[in-house]
N, C-alpha and C positions, 0 to 999 in steps of 0.2 A: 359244516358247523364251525362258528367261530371261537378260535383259543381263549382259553382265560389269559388275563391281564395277571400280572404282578405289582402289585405297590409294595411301600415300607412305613409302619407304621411304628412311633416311637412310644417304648412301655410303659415311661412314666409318664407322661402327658397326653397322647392318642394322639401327638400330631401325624400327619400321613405327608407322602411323598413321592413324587415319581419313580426317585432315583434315591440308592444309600449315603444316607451322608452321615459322618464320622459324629460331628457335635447338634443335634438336636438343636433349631434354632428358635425355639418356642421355649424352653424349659434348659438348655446351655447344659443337657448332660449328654457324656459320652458314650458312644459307641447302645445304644439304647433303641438304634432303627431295628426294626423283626420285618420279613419277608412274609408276605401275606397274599393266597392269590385270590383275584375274585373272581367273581360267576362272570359270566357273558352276559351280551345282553339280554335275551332269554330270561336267563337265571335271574338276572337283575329286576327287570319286570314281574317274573314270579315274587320275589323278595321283597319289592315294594307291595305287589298287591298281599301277602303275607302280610306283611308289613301294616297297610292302610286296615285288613280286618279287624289284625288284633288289638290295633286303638281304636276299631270301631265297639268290639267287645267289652272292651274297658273302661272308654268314657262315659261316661253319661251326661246330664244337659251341659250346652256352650256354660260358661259361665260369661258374668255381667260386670262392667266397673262397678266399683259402690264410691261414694262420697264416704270418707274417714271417719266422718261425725257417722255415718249413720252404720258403722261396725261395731259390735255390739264387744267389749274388752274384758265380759267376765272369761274367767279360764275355762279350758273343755274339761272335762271329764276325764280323767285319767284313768288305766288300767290298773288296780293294784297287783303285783307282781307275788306279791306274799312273803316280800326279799327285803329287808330291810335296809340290805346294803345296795340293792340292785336299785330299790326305790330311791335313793338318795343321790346313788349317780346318774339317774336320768330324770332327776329333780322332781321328786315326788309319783313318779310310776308311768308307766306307760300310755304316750297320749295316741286315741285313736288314727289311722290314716298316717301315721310317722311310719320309717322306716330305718332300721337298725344295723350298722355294720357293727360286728362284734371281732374285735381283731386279735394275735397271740402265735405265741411261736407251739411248734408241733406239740403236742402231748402237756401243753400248760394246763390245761384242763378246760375249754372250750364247750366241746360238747356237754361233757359232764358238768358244768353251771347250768347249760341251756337246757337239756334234758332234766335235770334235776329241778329246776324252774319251773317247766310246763306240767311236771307231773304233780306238783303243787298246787296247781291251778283245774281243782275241779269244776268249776261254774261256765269255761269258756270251752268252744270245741277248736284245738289247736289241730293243723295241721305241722305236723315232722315232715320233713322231705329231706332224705339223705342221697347224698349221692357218692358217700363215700363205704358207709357199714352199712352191713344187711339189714334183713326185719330182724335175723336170729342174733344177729352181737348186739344190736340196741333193747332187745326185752332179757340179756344177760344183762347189762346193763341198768335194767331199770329194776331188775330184781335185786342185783348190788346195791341201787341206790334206793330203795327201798324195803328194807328188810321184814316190816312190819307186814307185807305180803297185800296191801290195799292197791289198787290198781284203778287208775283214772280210767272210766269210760267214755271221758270225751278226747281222749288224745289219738288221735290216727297218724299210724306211720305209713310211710310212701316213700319205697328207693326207686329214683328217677332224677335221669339227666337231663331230659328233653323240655324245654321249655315248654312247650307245648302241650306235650302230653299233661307238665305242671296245671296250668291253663285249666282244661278239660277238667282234672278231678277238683281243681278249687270251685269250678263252676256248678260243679254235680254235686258235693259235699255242702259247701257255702262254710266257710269257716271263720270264728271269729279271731281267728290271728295264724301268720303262716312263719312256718322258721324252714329258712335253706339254710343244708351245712353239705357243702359249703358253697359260694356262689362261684369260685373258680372249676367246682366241677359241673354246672349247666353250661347246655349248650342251645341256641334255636337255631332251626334253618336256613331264616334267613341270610346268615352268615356264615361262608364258606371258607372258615379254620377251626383245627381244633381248639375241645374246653380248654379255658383256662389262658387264651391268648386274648391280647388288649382289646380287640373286635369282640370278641362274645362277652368277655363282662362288660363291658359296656353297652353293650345292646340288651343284653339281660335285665344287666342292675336299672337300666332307663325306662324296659318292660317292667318292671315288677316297680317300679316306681308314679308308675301312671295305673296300673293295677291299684294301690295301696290308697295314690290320694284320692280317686275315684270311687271306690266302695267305701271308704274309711276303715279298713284291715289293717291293722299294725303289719308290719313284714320285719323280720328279724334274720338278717342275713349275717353268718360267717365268714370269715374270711381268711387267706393264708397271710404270711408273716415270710420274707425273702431274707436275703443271706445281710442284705443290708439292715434288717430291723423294720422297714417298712413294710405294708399292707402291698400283696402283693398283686399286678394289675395297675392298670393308667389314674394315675390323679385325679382323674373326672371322678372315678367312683368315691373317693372321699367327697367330692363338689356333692352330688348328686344323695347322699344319704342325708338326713337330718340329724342322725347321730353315730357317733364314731367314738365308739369303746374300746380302751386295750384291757387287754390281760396281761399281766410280769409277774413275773416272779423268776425264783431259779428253781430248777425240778428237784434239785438235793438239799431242798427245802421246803418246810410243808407250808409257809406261808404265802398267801396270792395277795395281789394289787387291782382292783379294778377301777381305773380313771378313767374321766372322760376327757378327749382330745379335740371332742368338738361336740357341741349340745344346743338345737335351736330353740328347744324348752326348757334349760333350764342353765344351772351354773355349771362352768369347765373345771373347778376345782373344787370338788365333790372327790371323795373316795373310798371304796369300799374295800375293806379285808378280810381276809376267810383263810381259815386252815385246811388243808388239802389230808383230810383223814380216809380211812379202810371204805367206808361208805358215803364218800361223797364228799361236798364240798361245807365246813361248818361256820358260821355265820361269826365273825366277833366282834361283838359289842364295845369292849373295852381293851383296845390292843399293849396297853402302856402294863397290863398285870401277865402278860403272855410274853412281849419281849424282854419283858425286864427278868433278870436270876436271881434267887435268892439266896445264894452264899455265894458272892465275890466278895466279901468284907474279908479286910486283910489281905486281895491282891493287889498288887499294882499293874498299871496299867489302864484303868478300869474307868473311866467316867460317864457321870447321867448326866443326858441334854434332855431338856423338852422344849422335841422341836413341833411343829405343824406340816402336815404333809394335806392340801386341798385347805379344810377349814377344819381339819381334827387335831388336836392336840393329842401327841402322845408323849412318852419317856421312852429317849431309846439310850442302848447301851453301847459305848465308845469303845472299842478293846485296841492297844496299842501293843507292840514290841518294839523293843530297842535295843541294837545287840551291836559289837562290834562288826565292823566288815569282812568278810573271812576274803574275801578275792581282792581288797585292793578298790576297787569301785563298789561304792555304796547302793546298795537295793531301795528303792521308794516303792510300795508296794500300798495299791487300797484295795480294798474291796464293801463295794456299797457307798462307797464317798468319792467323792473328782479326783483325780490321780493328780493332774494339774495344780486345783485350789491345794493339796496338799502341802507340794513342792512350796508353793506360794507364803503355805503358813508357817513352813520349816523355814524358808528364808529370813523372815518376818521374828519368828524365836530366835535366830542367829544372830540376825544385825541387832536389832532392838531389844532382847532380854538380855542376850551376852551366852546363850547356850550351844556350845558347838558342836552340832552333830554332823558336821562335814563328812566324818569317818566312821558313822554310826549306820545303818542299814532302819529302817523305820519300813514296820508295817503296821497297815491299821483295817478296823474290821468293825464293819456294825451289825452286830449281832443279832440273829432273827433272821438272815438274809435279805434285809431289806435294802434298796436304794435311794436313800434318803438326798433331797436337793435342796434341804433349807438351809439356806445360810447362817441361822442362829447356833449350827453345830461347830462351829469353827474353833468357840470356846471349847468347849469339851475336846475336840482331837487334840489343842495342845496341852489343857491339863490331863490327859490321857499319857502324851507322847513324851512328856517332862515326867509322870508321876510312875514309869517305866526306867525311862533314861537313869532317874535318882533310886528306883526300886525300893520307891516310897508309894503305901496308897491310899489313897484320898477316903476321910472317915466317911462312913456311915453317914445317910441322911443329906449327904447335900449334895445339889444338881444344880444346872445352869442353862443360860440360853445367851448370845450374845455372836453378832458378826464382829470379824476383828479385821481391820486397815492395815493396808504395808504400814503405816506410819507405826501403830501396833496399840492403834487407841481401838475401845468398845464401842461399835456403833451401834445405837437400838435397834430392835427388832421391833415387827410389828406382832399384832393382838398378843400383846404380855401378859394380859388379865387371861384370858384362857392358858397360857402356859402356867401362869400359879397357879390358877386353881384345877391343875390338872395335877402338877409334882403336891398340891396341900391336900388332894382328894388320899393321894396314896402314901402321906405319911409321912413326906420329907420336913427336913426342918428346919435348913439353910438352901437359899436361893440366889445365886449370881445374876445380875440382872445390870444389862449397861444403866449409868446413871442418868442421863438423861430421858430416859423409860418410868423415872418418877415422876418426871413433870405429867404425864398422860394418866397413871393412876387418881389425882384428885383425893389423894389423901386418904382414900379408903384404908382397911385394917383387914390384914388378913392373919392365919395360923399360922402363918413358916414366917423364919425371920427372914428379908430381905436384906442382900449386899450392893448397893449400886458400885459399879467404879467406871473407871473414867479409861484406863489402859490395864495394858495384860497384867503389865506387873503388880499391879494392888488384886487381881483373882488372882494371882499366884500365889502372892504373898495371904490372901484368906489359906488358901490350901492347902499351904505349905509351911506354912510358919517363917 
């Protein structure tokens, strides 16, 4: 009987190899080669004919070239989800025959979206496929996330690893949408390493991929989350899905994130937030009355940006400290904002305002535990981190939005019309706003008074007297 072979294939990209080599010459990361062995030939030829069945089970007719002109461009049909948030990041709901990586670090709350999602959906027969919790932890589960005691009869659970046996009951069932959670713990045959190595998601994720667009079944796969941040498993499996959602947040926070990172139907800056409450995951509508507090009046420290995170406008809240150095070397500290762009803006107040906190320690906080990357907050962390520094705090009523340049002039932001009328929805009544951002208004009239300026020091000077 002849030996099995050893290759090395590399985690992030699936390149393969004879031999280990140290930097991945496909993908230029290191040390990233895994030892993997394979079947004989034997085993190989079982594995292809495996192999050649279960595309034969899965395909159905060749398809044909079409001429351009003669594809018909109205939209498919989409799945409503019943998610209001979930419908918006995968640009209006669920299209048939797509397939879903759903991505997030341990315990963000993953399953419980998806789970809490299918049991919402009484008209479709989903199948669950776990391969991580039992039958008995997901119906404590679904009695948690369901208190009112109503119970889908179309949703079937199935804990199973095996591709195959997968296979078997979607063919016996016939279901109108399949979720694996998670797709690092399936394994098939034909590949001879354990779940969860770059060989089996990838031959998986490519099975259930030819499954998907061949019946037209949605498939909604999970995924793990590595010590890096990334989805964990070879980069093809982002190629190969059609959509690629995370989930963020921080766990000692109830607020979640859900963006999309990559959407073939729809737009990548969509985003959806939810509060992570006792039963489940809760939808919110309007984030800008939830992050914001209602007695900071009279702190310092304190300032409101409204920034846009995807294409939503909200108001988020700036929190600064500014203290003397107790050691000698000054602390920069953020949380939820660039540590770097910080550095950047404190430089930027140093040289150009004249404000010297060389010897000061600055932390800053955007509160909700959000991680916010719009650059319109730039204004608010230094009228934050000056209205701190002076243990002065900025009145009642006024917010702002504005990117700020080394040189320490206002550069405009974009969609300004939705940031007013996000701070005029909720009552404010002065707005900082670079000046050049009135030329794009066109004169309209709005409720809050507007401040154009042109550099830091005329918002300062509004704020500060």
């Amino acid at each position: 009987m002849a030996k099995d072979k050893i290759a090395y294939v590399c985690e992030n990209c699936g390149q393969e190899s004879a031999k280990w080599i140290g930097k991945c010459p496909a993908c230029g990361q290191w040390n990233t080669y895994k030892e993997i062995r394979i079947a004989n030939d034997s085993g190989q030829q079982a594995a292809r004919s495996a192999a050649s069945h279960l595309r034969q089970t899965t395909t159905g007719s060749k398809n044909r070239p079409l001429r351009l002109r003669d594809i018909s461009s109205n939209d498919e049909p989409r799945i409503d989800m019943l998610d209001e948030e979930l419908n918006r990041v995968l640009g209006g709901g669920l299209v048939p025959g797509s397939i879903i990586l759903l991505g997030g670090e341990p315990g963000i709350g993953k399953s419980t979206l998806t789970l809490q999602t299918v049991l919402n959906i009484p008209d479709k027969l989903i199948l669950y496929v776990s391969g991580e919790e039992s039958v008995h932890q997901l119906k404590m589960r679904a009695k948690r996330l369901r208190n009112n005691g109503d119970e889908n009869e179309n949703l079937l659970i199935l804990t199973e690893t095996s591709l195959e046996n997968i296979f078997s009951h979607i063919k016996e069932v016939k279901p109108d949408m399949v979720v694996i959670d998670s797709i690092q713990t399936i394994s098939t045959e034909d590949v001879d390493s354990s779940p969860g190595s770059v060989t089996q998601v990838r031959e998986c994720a490519s099975a259930l991929l030819r499954f998907a667009k061949s019946s037209g079944v949605p498939v909604i796969l999970i995924g793990h989350i590595n010590k890096e941040g990334t989805l964990a498993g070879p980069k093809i499996l982002e190629h190969i899905v059609d959509t690629v959602i995370q989930f963020e947040g921080d766990q000692h926070y109830m607020y979640r994130i859900l963006r999309a990172m990559k959407n073939r139907f729809g737009s990548t800056s969509e985003l959806g937030i939810y509060e992570m409450q006792q039963n489940g995951l809760r939808q919110v509508s309007n984030p800008s009355e939830l992050l914001l507090t209602q007695d900071h009046e009279g702190l310092s420290g304190v300032a409101i940006s409204s920034a846009i995170e995807g294409v939503r406008p909200f108001l988020v809240e700036t929190q600064a400290l500014v203290s003397t150095a107790a050691y000698g070397t000054p602390q920069r500290s953020a949380t939820g904002f660039d540590q770097r762009r910080l550095n950047m803006l404190l430089a930027v107040l140093e040289k150009r305002v004249g404000f010297k906190l060389i010897q000061k320690d600055v932390f800053i906080n955007i509160a909700g535990g959000l991680r916010v990357t719009d650059l319109a907050m730039d204004l608010s962390v230094i009228a934050s981190v000056l209205s701190s520094n002076v243990d002065t705090p900025i009145e009642s009523g006024w917010c702002m939005a504005g990117e700020v340049g080394l040189s320490g002039e206002v550069r405009p932001v974009n969609r300004i019309e939705q940031r007013i009328a996000e701070a005029e929805k909720l009552g404010f009544s002065h707005m900082i706003i670079p000046k050049h951002n009135m030329q794009g208004l066109g004169g309209r009239h709005f409720n809050i008074e507007l401040h154009p300026v042109r550099k830091v020091e005329e918002a300062l000077r509004y704020l500060f007297g």
